[in-house]
N, C-alpha and C positions, 0 to 999 in steps of 0.2 A: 724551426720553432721548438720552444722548450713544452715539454709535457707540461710543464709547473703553469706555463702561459695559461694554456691548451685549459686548464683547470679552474683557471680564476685565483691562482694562489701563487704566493712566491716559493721559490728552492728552498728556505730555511722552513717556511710550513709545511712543505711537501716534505722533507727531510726529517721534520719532528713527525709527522705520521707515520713515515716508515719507519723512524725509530722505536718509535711505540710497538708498534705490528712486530718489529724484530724482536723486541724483547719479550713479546707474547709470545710468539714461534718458541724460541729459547727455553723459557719458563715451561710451557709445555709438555715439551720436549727434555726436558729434566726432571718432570715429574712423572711421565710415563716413562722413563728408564730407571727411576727410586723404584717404581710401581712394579718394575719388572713385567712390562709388557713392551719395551724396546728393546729392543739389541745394541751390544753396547759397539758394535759398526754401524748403525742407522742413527747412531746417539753422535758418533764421533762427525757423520759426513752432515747431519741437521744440524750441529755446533758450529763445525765448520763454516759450513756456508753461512748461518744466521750471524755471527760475529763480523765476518768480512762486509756483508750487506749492511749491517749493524753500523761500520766502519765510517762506509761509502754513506750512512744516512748522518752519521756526524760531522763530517767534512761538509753538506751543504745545511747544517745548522751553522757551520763554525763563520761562514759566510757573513752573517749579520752580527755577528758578536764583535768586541774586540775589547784590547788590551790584555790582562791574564787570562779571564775566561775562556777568547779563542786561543790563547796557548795551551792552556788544558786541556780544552774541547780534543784539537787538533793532535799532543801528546797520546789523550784517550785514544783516538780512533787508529793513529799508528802502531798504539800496543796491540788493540784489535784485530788490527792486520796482521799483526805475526802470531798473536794466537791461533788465527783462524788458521795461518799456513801450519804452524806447528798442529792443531788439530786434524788438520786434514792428512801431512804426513801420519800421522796415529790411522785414521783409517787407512789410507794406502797399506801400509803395515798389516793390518787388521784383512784388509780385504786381499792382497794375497796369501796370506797363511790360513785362509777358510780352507777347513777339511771334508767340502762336503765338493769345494770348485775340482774339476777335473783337468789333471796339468799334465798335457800331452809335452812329451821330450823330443 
C-alpha cells in the first residue's frame, strides 16, 4: 500500500506537501547560516539532503502534469539531484578536513 493511499491523498498532493516542507527546511537553514548560527558543514549536509528530497518530491508532482510542464518539472528535479550530490561532496570535503576530528594513522 502507498503511504499517499494510507492518507486519503494522491502522490502529486503528497509530493506538493513535502515540497513545500522541503523548501521551508532549506529557507531555514539558509538563514540561520546568514545568521551565523550554522556551521557551514551542517549548512552543506541540511542542503544536501533537503534538495535531493526536494527532488524526489518533484518527480511525484510531475506525475499529474504533462506536456512542458512535466518536462520542466522533471528537468527541475534532476538538476536537484546533482546539486544535492555536488553539495553533499562539499560536505564530505568539509567533514574530513575538520581540525578538531582526531585522524589516527
Amino acid at each position: 500500500m502507498k503511504i499517499a493511499a494510507l492518507l486519503g491523498a494522491s502522490d502529486a498532493t503528497l509530493g506538493l506537501v513535502l515540497a513545500i516542507g522541503w523548501l521551508a527546511v532549506l529557507g531555514i537553514g539558509l538563514y540561520q547560516y546568514r545568521q551565523g548560527s550554522r556551521s557551514r558543514k551542517k549548512f552543506y549536509m541540511n542542503t544536501s539532503a533537503g534538495v535531493i528530497w526536494l527532488a524526489f518530491s518533484l518527480f511525484q508532482v510531475s506525475t499529474t502534469l504533462t506536456g512542458i510542464v512535466e518536462t520542466v518539472t522533471v528537468a527541475l528535479a534532476v538538476a536537484l539531484i546533482c546539486a544535492g550530490v555536488a553539495t553533499g561532496v562539499g560536505w564530505w570535503r568539509l567533514r574530513n578536513t575538520d581540525p578538531d576530528q582526531n585522524v589516527q594513522a
